[in-house]
Every structure is written in structure tokens, then in C-alpha cells.
C-alpha positions in Angstrom: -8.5 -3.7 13.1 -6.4 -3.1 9.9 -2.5 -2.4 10.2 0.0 -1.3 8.3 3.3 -3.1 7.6 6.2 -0.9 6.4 9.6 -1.1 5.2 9.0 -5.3 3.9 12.0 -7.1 2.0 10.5 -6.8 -1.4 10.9 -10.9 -0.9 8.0 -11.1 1.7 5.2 -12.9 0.9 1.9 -13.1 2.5 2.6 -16.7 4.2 5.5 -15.3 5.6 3.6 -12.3 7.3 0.4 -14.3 8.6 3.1 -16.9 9.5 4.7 -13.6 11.9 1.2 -11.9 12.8 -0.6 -15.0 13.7 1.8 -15.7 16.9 -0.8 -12.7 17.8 -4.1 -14.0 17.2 -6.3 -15.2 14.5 -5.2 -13.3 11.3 -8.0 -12.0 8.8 -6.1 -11.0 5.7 -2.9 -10.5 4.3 -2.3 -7.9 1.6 1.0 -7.5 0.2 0.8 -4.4 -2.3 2.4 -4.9 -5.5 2.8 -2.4 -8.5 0.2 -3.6 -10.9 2.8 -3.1 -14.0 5.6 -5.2 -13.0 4.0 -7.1 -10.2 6.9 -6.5 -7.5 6.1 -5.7 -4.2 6.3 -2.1 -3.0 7.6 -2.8 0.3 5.0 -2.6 2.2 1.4 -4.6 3.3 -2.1 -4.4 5.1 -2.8 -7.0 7.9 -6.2 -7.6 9.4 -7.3 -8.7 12.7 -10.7 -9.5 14.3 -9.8 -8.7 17.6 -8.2 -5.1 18.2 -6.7 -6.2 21.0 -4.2 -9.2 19.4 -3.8 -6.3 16.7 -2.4 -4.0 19.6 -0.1 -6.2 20.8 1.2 -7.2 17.2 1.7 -3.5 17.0 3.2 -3.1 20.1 5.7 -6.2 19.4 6.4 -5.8 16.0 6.8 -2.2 15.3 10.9 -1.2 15.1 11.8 -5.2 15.0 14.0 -7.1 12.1 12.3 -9.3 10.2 13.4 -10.3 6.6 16.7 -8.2 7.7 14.6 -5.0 7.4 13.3 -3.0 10.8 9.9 -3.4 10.2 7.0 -0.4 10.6 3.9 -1.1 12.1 0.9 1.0 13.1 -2.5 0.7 12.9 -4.0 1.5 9.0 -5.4 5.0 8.3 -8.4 5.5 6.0 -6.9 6.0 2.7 -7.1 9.7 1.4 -8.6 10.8 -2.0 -6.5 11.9 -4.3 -6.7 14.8 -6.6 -8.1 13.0 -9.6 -6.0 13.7 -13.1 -7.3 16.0 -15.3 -7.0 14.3 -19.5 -9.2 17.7 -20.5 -7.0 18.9 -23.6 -8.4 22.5 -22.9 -6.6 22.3 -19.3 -3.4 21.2 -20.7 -3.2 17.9 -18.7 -3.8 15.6 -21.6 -0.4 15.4 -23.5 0.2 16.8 -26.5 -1.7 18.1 -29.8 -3.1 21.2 -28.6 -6.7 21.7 -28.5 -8.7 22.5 -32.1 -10.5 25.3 -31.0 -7.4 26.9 -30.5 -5.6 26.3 -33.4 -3.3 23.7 -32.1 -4.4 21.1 -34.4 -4.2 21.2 -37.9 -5.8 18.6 -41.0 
């Protein structure tokens, strides 16, 4: 079972949550998520366990407690949802600036 891990000290690192989650049972993976420009952690992670059960309990433990001096969220990971895809299509607009040649909007 995969859970989520909210509200994190952006100072939590992985050791430190499979050091926490593994009191529960074995621990698959630790995923911090970071922002992939600056590389500083968005607050919040993804947690793997084998067995659902440990994962309940971790969950039922866990959830609303301080850690890191931050109440920590914990819930069990939903399936991530598609986003609406951006459009770059300069006839649509979405595609930043210029104007589209067909229309005039660009000029030699």
C-alpha cells in the first residue's frame, strides 16, 4: 500500500521518514517530492509498504501527530489524476506571444 505524507518540514529527508514508518513494518520506498528547478522539497512524500496492514496502522498512528514540529497528514495514496495537458498551438493562443502568420500577426 502506498501513503501519503503531508505537511513535512521542508528539512525531512527520506532516512528520517523510513527511520519513523519503519517502527510499523518493513518499509518499501521513500519518496520525498522535490521541485525539479530548485530541488527543495515541497512538503510532502510517498511511503510504501508491503503489507497493507503495517500501512494501516502507520496511518492510524501517524496521521494528526508532530513530527519535525509540523502535525503531520497521512492517508493512504490516491491514483494520481490526469491533468489537462497545455496547449503550445499558436492558433489557440496558448503558446506565448508572436501571433500566428496566417493571421497577420507575424511580420518579415
Amino acid at each position: 500500500m502506498k501513503l501519503y505524507v503531508g505537511n513535512l518540514s521542508y528539512q525531512c529527508r527520506e532516512q528520517d521518514l523510513e527511520e519513523l514508518f519503519s517502527q510499523f513494518g518493513t518499509v518499501s520506498s521513500v519518496n520525498v517530492i522535490s521541485d525539479k528547478f530548485t530541488g527543495r522539497s515541497k512538503g510532502f512524500a510517498f511511503i510504501e509498504f508491503d503489507n497493507d496492514d503495517e500501512a494501516n496502522r502507520a496511518i492510524e498512528d501517524l496521521h494528526e501527530t508532530e513530527f519535525m514540529q509540523r502535525n503531520l497528514i497521512v492517508n493512504e495514496a490516491r491514483p494520481r489524476e490526469d491533468r489537462p495537458q497545455r496547449s503550445f498551438d499558436r492558433n489557440r493562443g496558448g503558446g506565448g506571444g508572436g501571433g500566428d502568420r496566417d493571421r497577420g500577426g507575424y511580420r518579415r
